[in-house]
C-alpha positions in Angstrom: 141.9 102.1 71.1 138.8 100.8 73.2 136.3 98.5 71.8 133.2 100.4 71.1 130.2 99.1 72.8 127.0 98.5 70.8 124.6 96.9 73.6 123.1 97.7 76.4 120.7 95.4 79.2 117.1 96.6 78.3 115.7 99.4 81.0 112.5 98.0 82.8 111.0 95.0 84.2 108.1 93.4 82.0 107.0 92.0 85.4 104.8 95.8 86.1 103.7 96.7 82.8 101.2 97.5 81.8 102.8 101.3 83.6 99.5 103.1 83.4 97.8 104.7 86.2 96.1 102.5 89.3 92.4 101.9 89.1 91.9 102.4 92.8 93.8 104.7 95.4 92.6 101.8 97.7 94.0 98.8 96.4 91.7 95.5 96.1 93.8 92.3 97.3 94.2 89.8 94.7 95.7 86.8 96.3 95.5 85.4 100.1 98.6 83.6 101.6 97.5 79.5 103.3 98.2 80.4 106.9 97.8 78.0 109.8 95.7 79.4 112.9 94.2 78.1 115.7 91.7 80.4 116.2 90.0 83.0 113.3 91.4 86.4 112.8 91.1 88.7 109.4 94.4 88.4 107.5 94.6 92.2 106.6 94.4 95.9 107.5 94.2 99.5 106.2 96.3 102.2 107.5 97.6 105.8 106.8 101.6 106.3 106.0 102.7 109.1 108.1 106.0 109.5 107.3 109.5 108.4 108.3 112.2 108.5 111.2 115.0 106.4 111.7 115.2 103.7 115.5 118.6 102.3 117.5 117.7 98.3 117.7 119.8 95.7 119.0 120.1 93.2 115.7 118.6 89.9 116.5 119.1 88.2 113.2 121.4 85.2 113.7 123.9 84.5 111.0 125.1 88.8 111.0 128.1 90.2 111.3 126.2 93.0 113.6 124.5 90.5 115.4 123.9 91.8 119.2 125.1 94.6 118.4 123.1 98.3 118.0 121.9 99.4 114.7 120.4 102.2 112.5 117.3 101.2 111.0 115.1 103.7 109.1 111.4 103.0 109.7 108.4 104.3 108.2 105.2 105.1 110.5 101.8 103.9 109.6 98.7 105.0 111.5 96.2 102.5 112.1 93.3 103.5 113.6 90.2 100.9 114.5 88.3 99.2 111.6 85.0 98.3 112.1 83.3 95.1 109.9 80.2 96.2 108.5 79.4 93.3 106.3 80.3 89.8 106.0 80.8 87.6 102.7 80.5 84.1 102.5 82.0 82.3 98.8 81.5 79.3 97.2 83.8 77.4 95.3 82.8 77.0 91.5 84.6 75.5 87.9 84.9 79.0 87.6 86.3 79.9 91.0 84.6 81.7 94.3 81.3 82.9 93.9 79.3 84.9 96.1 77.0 83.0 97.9 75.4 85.8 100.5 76.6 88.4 102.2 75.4 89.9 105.7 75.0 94.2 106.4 75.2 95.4 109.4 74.0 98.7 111.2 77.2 100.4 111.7 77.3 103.0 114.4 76.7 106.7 113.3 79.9 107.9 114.4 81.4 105.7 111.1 79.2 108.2 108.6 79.3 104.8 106.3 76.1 106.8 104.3 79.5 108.6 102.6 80.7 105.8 100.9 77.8 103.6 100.7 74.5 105.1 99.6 71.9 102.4 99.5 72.1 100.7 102.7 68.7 98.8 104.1 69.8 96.7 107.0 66.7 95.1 108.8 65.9 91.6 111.0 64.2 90.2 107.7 68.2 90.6 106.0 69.5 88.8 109.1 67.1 86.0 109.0 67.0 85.7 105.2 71.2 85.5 105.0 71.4 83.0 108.5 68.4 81.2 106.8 70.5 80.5 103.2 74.0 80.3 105.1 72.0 76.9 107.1 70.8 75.3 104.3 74.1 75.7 102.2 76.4 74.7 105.6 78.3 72.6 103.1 79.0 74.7 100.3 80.8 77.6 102.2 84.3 77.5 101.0 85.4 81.0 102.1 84.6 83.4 104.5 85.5 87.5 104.2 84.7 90.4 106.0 84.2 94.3 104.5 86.0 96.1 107.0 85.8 100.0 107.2 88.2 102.5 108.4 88.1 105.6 110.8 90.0 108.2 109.2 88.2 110.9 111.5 90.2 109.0 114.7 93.6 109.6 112.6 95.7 113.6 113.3 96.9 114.2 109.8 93.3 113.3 107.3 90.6 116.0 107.4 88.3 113.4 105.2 85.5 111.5 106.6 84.6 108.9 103.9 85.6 106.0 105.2 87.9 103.4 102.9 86.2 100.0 102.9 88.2 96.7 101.7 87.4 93.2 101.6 89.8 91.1 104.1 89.7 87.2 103.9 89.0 85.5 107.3 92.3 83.0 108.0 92.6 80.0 110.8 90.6 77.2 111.8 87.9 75.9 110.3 84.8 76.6 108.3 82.5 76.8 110.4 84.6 78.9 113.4 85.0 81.8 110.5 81.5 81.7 110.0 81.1 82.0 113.6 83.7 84.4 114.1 82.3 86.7 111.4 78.7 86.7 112.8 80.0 87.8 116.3 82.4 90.3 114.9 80.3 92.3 112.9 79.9 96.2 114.3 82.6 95.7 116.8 86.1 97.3 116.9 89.1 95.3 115.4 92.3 96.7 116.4 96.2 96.1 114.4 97.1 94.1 117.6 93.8 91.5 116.9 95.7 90.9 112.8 99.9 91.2 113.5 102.1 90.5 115.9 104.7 92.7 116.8 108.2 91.3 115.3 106.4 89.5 112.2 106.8 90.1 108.5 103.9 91.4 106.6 103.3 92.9 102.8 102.5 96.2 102.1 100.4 97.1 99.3 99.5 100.4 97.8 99.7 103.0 94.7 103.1 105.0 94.8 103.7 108.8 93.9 102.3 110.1 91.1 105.4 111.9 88.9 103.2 112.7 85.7 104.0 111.9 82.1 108.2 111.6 81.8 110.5 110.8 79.6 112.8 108.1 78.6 115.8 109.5 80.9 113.8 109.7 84.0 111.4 107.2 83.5 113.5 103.9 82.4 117.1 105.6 83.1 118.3 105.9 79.8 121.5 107.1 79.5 121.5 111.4 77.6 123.5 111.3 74.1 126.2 113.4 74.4 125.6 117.2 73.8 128.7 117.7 72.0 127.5 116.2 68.9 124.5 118.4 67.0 121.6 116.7 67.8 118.9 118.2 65.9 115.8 116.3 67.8 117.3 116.4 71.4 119.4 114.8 73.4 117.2 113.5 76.3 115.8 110.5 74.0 116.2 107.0 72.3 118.6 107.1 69.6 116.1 104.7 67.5 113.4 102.2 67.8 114.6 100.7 64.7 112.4 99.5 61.9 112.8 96.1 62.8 111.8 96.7 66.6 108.8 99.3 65.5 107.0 100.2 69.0 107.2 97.1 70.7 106.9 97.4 74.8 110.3 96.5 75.0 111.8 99.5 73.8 112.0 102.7 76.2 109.3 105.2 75.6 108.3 108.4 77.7 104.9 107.8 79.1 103.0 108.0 83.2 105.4 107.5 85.7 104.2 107.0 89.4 101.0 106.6 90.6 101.1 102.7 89.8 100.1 99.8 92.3 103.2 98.1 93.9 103.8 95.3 96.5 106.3 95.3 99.2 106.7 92.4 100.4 108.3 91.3 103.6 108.8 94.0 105.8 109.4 93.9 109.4 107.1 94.9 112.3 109.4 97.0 114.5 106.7 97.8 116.4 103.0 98.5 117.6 101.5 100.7 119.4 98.5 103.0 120.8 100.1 106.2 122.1 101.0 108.3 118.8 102.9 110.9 120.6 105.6 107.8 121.4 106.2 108.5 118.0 105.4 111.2 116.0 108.6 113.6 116.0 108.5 117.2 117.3 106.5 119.6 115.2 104.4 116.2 113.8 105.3 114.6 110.6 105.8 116.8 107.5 102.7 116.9 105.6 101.0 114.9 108.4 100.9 116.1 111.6 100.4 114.2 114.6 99.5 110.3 115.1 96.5 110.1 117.1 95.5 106.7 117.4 97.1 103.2 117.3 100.0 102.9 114.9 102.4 100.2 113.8 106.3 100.8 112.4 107.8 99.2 109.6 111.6 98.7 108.7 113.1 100.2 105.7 110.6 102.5 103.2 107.1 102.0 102.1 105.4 103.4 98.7 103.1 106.4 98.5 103.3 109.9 99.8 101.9 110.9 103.5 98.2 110.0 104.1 98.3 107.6 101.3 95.9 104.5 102.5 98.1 101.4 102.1 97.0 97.7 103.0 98.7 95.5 105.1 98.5 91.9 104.4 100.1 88.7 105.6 102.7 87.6 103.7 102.1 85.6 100.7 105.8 84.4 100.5 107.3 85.0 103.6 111.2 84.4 104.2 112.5 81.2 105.6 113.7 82.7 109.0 110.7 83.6 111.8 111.6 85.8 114.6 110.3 84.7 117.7 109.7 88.5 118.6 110.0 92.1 117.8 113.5 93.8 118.1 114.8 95.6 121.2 114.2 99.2 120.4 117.2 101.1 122.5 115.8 104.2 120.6 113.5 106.4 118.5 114.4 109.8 116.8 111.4 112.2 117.5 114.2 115.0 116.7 112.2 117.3 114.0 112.1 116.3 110.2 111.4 119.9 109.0 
């Protein structure tokens, strides 16, 4: 007769609780990765997810067994259309970390409609000379430099909205005072996905995945359903006890939100960049999409969030110990129909 087994691994990862709902559909960035640039350049970017398609590649990763050789890699399509800076940040480092030390509007053009997400806006020469004025007298004290960069969603094919998502991007490379330089010059001018990544490169993705609503135990953690021949009087698809000594302790499954929580992905693989969307997008446009319009970049392997979710693209914080020296050679892209 077989042992009977009385324990099982506990379902979940402590490491994403608290599983409640995100805050923000646009997720703020909490931590910067130490990169080593020669010249300035903003170490993020928003896009749009699109949707997904699968490329032919010849593997360049040294140490495979398919190495040369043609591969199938599913890819997921992000469109990326310009962001303009409209304000710059400068921080000062404190006992109680960064504090702002001034920040500097500009007059963004009127084809941005900024008014939609920002209402109060008063930019003038007296703000200019004010900020320049404080930013020269505390030279010293600048410890970080950021920019608030703005995206174009009327420039993408599958958003109808016109608000424009703003995050805050930290400034990367050189010194101090070439970011503050940098950031004066940049503001109200176009930044494009080819002036942050390289194609080839690894970057992290961050963003809130797909809302499934409130679930239970079975769907939610993966708990295995008691079996139905036995007369369960409260149910089947449950716990069979929390235990008196366990109570309601986080540990235990329980049915609560699932989905709509904010995730990293972290190193994933620039297949590609580019500026003509119809390279891309497959034949009748991407399901619940449409068509990419503007510039767009292509990740390897799957990304969280449904289509036209805004996700952030960031240098990686931890990247892995191998560096390609380029992008893959794409031998070819499906743009059969995904309908």
């Amino acid at each position: 007769m077989a042992r009977r087994k009385h324990s099982a691994p506990r379902r979940g990862s402590l490491g994403v609780r608290p599983r409640k709902r995100a805050s923000r559909l646009v997720p703020r960035i909490k931590s910067w990765p130490q990169v080593d640039f020669d010249t300035p350049r903003p170490l993020a970017f928003l896009g749009y997810k699109a949707g997904m398609t699968h490329v032919i590649v010849i593997d360049d990763r040294p140490g495979r067994r398919t190495y040369g050789q043609e591969i199938f890699v599913p890819v997921t399509v992000i469109e990326t259309p310009p962001m303009i800076p409209v304000a710059a940040r400068f921080y000062e480092a404190t006992v109680h970390g960064f504090k702002t030390l001034t920040e500097l509007w500009v007059d963004p053009p009127e084809s941005l409609q900024i008014w939609r997400r920002v209402k109060t806006l008063s930019v003038d020469e007296d703000h200019r000379e004010r900020v320049m004025r404080k930013i020269e007298a505390n030279i010293d004290n600048v410890a970080r430099v950021a920019l608030l960069l703005a995206s174009q969603p009327t420039l993408t094919g599958g958003l109808s909205k016109k608000v424009p998502d703003i995050i805050e991007v930290k400034i990367g490379g050189g010194d101090i005072k070439s970011q503050i330089e940098y950031a004066l010059n940049i503001l109200g001018k176009e930044i494009k996905i080819t002036d942050v990544f390289n194609p080839g490169q690894f970057i992290d993705v961050i963003g809130v995945t797909k809302g499934k609503g409130f679930q239970g135990v079975i769907k939610r953690f993966g708990v295995k359903e008691l079996p139905r021949w036995h007369k369960h009087r409260k149910g089947s698809r449950r716990i069979g006890s929390r235990s008196p000594g366990i109570g309601a302790l986080s540990t235990v499954p329980q049915p609560g939100q699932m989905g709509f929580h904010r995730r990293t992905e972290y190193n994933k693989r620039i297949i590609m960049i580019g500026s003509n969307g119809y390279e891309i997008t497959p034949a009748g446009g991407f399901p619940h999409y449409g068509i990419v319009r503007s510039d767009y970049i292509v990740l390897a392997g799957t990304v969280q969030g449904p289509p036209k979710r805004p996700v952030v693209l960031r240098w990686p914080i931890r990247p892995p110990k191998w560096t390609p020296e380029g992008p893959p050679k794409v031998v070819y892209v499906s743009l059969e129909s995904k309908i």
